[in-house]
C-alpha positions in Angstrom: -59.9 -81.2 21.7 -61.7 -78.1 22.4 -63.9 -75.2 20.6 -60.7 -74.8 18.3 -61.3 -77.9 16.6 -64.9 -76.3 15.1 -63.9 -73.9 12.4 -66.3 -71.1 12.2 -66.2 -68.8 8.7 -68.2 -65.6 7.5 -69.1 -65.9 3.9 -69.2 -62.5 2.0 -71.6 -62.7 -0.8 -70.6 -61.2 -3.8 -73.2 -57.8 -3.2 -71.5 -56.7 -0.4 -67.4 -57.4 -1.8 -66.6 -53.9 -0.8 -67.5 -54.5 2.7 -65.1 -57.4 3.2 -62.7 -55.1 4.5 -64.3 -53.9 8.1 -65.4 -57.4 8.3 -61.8 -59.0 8.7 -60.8 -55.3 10.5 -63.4 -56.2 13.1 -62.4 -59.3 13.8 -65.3 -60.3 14.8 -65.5 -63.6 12.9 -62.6 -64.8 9.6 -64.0 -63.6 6.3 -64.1 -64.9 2.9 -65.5 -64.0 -0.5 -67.6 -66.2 -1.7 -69.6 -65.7 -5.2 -72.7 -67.5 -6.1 -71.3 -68.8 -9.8 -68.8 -71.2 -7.8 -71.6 -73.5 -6.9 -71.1 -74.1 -3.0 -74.1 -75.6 -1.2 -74.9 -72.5 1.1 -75.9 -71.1 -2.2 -77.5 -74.2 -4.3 -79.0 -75.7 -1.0 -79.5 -73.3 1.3 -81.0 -70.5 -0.1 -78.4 -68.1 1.6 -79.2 -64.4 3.1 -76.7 -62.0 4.4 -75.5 -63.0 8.1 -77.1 -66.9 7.9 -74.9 -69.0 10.2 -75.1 -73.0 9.4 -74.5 -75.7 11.4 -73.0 -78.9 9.3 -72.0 -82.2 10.4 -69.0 -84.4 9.7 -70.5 -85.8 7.0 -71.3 -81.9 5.4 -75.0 -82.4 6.1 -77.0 -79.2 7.0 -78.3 -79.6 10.9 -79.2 -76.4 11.9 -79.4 -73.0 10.8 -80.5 -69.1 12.2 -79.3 -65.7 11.7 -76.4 -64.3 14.1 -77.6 -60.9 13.8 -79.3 -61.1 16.9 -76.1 -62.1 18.5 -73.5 -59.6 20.2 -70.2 -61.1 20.3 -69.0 -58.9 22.7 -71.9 -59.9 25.4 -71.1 -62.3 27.5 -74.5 -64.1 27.5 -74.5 -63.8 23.9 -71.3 -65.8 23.5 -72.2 -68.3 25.9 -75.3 -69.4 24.1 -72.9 -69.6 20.7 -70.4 -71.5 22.5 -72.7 -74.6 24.4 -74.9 -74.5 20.6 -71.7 -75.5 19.4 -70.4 -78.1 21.5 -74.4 -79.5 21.8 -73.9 -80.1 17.9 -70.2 -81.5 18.3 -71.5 -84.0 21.1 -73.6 -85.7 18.7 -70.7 -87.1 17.1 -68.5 -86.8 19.6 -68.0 -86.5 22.9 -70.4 -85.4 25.8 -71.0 -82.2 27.8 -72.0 -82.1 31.3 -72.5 -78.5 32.3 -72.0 -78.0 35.8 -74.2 -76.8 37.9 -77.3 -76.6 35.1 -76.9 -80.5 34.4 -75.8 -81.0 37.9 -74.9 -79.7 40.9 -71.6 -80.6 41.9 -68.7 -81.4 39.7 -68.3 -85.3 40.6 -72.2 -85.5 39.7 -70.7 -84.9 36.2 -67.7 -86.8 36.7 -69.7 -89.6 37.5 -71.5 -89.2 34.6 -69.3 -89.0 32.4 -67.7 -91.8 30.0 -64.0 -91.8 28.1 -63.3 -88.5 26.1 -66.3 -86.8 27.6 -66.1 -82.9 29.2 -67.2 -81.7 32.6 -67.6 -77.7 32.1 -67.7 -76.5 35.0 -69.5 -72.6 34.6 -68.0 -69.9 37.7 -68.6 -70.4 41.2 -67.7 -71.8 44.8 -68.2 -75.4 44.4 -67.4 -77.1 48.1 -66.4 -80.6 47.2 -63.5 -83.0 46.6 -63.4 -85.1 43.5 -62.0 -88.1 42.3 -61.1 -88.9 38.1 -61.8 -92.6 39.1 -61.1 -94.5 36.0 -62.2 -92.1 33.6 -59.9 -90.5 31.0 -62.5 -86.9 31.1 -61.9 -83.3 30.8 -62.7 -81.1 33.9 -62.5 -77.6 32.5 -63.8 -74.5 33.4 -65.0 -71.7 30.5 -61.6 -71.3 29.9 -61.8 -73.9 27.6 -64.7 -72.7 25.3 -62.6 -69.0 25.1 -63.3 -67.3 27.6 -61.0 -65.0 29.2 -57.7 -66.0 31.5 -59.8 -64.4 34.5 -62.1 -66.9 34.5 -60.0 -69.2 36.3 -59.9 -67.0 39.5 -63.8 -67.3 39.6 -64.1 -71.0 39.3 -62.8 -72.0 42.7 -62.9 -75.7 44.2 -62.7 -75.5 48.1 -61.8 -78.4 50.0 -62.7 -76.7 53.1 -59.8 -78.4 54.5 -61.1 -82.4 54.3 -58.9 -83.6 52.2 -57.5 -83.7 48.9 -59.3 -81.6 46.7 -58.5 -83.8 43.3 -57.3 -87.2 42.5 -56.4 -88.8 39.4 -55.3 -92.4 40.1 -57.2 -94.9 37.8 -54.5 -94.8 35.1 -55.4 -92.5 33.2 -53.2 -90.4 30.4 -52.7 -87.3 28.5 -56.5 -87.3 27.4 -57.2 -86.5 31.1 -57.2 -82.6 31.5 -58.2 -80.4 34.5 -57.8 -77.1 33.1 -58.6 -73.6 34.4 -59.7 -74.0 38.3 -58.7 -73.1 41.1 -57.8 -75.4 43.8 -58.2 -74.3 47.3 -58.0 -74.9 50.8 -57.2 -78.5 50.8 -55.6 -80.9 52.9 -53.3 -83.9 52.9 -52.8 -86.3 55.9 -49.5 -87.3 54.3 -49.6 -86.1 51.2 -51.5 -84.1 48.6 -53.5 -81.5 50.0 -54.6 -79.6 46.5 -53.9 -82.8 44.0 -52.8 -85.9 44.2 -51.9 -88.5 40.8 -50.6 -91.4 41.9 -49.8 -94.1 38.3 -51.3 -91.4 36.0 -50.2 -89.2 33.3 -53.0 -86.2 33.0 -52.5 -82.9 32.1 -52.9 -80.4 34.4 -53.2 -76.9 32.8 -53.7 -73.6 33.7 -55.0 -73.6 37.2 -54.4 -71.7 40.6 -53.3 -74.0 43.0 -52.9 -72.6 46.7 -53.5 -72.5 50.4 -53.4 -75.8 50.6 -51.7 -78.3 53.2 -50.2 -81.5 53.7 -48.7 -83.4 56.6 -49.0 -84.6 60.3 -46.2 -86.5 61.3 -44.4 -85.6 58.2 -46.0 -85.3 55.2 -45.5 -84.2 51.2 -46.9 -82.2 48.1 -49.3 -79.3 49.5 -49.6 -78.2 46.4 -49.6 -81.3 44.1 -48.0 -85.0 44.9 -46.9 -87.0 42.0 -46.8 -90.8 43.2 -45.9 -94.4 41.1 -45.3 -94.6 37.6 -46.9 -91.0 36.7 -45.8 -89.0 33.8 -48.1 -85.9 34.0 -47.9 -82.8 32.2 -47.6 -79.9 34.4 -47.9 -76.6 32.6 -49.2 -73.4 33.2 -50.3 -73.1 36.6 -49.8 -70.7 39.7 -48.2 -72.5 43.1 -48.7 -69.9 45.8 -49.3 -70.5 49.7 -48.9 -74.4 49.7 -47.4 -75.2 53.1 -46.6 -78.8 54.3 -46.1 -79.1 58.1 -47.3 -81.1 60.9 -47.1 -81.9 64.9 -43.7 -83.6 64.8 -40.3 -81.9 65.3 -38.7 -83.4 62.4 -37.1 -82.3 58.9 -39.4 -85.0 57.4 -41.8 -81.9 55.7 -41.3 -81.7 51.5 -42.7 -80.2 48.3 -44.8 -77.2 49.6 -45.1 -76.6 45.9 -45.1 -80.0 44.1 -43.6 -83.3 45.1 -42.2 -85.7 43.2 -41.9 -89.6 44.1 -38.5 -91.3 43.0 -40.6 -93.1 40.1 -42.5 -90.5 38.5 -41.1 -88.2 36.0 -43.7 -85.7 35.1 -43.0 -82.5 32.6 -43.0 -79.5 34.4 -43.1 -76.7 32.5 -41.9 -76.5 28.7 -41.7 -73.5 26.6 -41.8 -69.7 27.5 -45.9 -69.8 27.4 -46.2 -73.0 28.9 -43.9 -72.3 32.2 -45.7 -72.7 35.8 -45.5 -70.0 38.3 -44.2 -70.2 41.9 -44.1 -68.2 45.3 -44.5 -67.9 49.1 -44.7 -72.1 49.3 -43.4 -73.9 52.5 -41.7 -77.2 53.4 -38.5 -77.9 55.4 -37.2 -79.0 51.8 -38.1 -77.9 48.5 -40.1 -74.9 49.2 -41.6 -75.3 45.5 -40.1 -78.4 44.1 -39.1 -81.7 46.0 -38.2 -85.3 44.4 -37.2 -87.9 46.3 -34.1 -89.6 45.4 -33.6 -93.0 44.9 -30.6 -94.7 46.3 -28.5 -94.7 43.4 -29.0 -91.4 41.5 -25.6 -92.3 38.9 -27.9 -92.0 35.9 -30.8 -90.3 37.1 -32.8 -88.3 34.6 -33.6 -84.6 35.7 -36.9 -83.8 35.7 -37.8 -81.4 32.4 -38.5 -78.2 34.0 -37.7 -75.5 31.9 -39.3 -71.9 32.0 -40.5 -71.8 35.3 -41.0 -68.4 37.1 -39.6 -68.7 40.6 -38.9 -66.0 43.2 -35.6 -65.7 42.3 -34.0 -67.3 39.3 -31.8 -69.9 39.6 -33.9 -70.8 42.8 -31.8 -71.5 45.6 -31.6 -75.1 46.0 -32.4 -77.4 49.3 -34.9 -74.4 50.1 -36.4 -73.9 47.2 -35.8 -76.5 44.9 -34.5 -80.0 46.1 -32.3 -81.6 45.3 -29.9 -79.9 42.6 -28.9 -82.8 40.6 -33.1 -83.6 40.2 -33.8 -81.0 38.2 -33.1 -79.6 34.7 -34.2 -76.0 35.2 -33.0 -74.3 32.2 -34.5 -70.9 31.3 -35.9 -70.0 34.5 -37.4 -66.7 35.3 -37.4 -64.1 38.0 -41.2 -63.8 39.4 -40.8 -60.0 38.5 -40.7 -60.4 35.3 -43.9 -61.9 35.1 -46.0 -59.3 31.9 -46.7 -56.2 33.8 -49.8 -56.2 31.4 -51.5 -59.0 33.6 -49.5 -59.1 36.6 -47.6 -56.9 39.4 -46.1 -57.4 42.7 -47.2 -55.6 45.0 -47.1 -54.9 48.8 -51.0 -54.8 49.1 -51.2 -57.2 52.1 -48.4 -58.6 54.2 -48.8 -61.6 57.5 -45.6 -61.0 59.0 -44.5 -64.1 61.4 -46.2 -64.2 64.9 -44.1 -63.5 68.1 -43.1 -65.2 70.8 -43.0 -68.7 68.6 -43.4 -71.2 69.9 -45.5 -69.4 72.5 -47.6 -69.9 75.7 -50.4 -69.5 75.8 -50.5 -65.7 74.1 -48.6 -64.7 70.8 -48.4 -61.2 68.9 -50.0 -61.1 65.0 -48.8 -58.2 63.1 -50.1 -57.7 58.9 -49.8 -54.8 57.0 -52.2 -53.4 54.6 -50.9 -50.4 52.3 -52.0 -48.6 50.0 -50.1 -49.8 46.8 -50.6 -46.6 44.9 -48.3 -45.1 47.1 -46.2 -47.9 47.9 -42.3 -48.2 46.9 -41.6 -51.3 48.3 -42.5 -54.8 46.9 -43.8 -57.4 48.4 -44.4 -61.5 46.6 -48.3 -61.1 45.9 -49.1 -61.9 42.7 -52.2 -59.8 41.4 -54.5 -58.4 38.4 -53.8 -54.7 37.7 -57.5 -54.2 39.3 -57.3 -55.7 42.4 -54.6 -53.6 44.6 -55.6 -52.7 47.8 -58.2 -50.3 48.6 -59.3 -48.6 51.8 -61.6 -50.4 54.0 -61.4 -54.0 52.1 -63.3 -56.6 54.4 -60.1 -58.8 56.0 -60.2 -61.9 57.8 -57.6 -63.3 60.2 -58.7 -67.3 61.3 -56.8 -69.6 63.2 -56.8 -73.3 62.0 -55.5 -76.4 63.7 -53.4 -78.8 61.9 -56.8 -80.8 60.2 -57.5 -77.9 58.3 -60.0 -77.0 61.1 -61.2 -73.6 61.9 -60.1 -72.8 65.6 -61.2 -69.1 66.2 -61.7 -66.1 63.8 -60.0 -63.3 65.2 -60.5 -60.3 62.9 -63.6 -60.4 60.0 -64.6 -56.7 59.2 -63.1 -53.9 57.0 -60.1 -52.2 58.2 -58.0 -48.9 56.4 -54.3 -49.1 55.4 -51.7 -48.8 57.8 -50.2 -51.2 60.4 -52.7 -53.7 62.4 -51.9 -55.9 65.3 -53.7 -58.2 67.1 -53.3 -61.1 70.3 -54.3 -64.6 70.3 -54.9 -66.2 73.5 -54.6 -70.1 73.1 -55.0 -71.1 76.9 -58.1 -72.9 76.0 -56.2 -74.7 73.3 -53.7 -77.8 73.3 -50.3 -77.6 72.5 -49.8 -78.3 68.6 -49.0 -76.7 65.5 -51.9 -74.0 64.2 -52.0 -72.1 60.9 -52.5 -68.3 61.1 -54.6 -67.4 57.7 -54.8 -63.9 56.8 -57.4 -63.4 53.9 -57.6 -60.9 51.5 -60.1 -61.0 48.7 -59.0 -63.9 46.8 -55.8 -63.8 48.5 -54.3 -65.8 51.0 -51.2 -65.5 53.6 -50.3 -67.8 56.3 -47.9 -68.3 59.0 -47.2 -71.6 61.2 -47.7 -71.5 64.5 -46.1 -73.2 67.8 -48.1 -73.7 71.2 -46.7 -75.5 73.5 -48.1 -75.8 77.2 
């Protein structure tokens, strides 16, 4: 349920028939003409003027009434206040809003809160916190769900600052659960699950960025998101970009950089040509993006649904990419460049290339690129708005961080031009051990895995 489920009418009184025309052109709100003769209430009851805007209950009872005119639906403000009047009204007889941070700071305050069929909304911002679904069957949304725009999602960022996994859903719950519209961040997974981890639940997770994240020590699983036990989530949706499960042992025992799978679980990911899940530049010694874990006897396994997926390259290549073949129904995949051109392009804006020596001791070489993309030929796997291409003297930040997610030492912070940078990291103060080169740019996020050894 969402703002879709209250309809909202203009009522053209029979004075102003002519005018019904630039009403609907405008679009501004669904018009209909309505003369007084017929008898409806908002003329026998209400005592109607032009622009009045009513506010009925489910039973058709008048609650609340004012006059839009002072209201610009193209101000953001302006359609904020319409939106939370609306679902204040629809919580009386139904479910609850927590606004987060104006009802509450952080976004398990609300959680906590909150009771079956209820709705976290969670306005833009940084929020620095895991949080847990316990046994709640709740919607965490950001304004995406009361109409604003796809943007919106980008701003609304949940950073697990690298102290675990960011979200978990493992109380039971099903397809009433929703996370929609957030992105997930800088998380990280012991074992498993660094952005999201469901383990015997069926949410639905839609429409979120779900990157930089990382899983694994001595092996490990599902950067991105780890599906665990008798889960049949819906996936749909969502960006999968710079997940990366790794660790300190020299093992192939690193899977689903992307999204792992456990040999129970049979999720949906992906569906139609809208509802399709994007994925790039993930990492795992198996299953870049997608890993399940195969039972002994796979005779009649069931492929997972996965069906209109955008991938780098499409088919994906298996074992790399995509593991293993006989896993996956991956019908109607698509090539990540042809992702709408209207919202997205690829571009070479930033580039981490790997360190060298690696492994090293105790001094490797870091080399990134920044170019200017408006006069850039060659692409390179970023996925970005139209408005955000590089620009001259964009602040940049290159960090080391150690296998906990820890930060070790920031080695560049400060704006730099376009062109070709390269820098030296002396480790001789360090341990041997796997680290994570980060380089951020904006909102975006490159990294490379590092090998000391001493």
């Amino acid at each position: 349920m969402g703002i879709d489920d209250v309809g909202i009418i203009g009522v053209g009184k029979d004075t102003y028939n002519s005018e019904l025309g630039g009403m609907i052109n405008g679009r501004v709100l669904p018009w209909v003409e309505d003369i007084q003769i017929d008898g409806f209430p908002v003329w026998t009851d209400y005592s109607a003027a032009q622009r009045s805007t009513y506010f009925l209950n489910r039973e058709g009872e008048l609650i609340y009434q004012f006059n839009i005119t002072t209201l610009d639906p193209t101000e953001l403000e302006d359609y904020e206040y319409l939106i939370n009047l609306i679902l204040d009204y629809r919580s009386v007889n139904g479910p609850n809003v927590f606004r987060i941070p104006e009802d509450t700071t952080s976004i398990q305050g609300g959680i906590e809160w909150a009771e079956n069929g209820d709705i976290v909304l969670v306005s833009p911002g940084i929020y620095q916190e895991r949080i847990n679904f316990v046994d709640k069957n709740i919607t965490v949304a950001s304004l995406l769900y009361s109409g604003f725009d796809q943007s919106i999602v980008s701003e609304t960022i949940i950073d697990g600052e690298y102290e675990g996994t960011i979200v978990t859903i493992s109380g039971g719950q099903n397809h009433s659960t929703i996370l929609l519209g957030l992105t997930i961040e800088n998380g990280y997974g012991g074992q498993t699950g660094g952005g999201i981890l469901i383990e015997n639940s069926s949410p639905i997770i839609d429409n979120n960025i779900i990157r930089n994240n990382n899983a694994g020590n001595c092996g490990g699983e599902g950067a991105g998101l780890a599906i665990w036990g008798e889960s049949q989530p819906l996936i749909i949706r969502n960006k999968f970009y710079e997940n990366v499960v790794s660790g300190v042992c020299d093992c192939i025992c690193y899977f689903g950089g992307g999204i792992y799978v456990d040999s129970t679980a049979l999720p949906i990911i992906g569906s139609s040509e809208t509802l399709g899940n994007v994925f790039f530049e993930n990492y795992a010694d198996y299953g870049f993006d997608l890993f399940r874990y195969p039972p002994i006897d796979t005779t009649n396994w069931t492929p997972i649904f996965a069906h209109h997926n955008t991938f780098e390259d499409c088919p994906p290549d298996y074992f790399d990419h995509v593991f293993p073949q006989n896993g996956w129904d991956l019908e109607n995949c698509h090539p990540l460049l042809s992702v709408d051109e209207h919202q997205y392009v690829i571009t070479d804006g930033f580039y981490l290339f790997p360190n060298y020596p690696n492994p090293f001791n105790p001094t490797t070489t870091i080399r990134f690129d920044l170019v200017d993309t408006q006069h850039s030929s060659t692409p390179r796997l970023h996925l970005v708005n139209n408005d955000q291409a590089f620009n001259n003297n964009h602040t940049v930040s290159l960090r080391v961080i150690d296998i906990t997610g820890r930060l070790v030492e920031t080695l560049i912070d400060r704006k730099l031009s376009s062109g070709n940078h390269e820098t030296k990291w002396n480790a001789s103060n360090y341990p041997s051990g796997i680290y994570f080169i980060q380089l951020r740019f904006g909102e975006f996020t490159q990294t490379q895995k590092a090998i000391l050894v001493k």
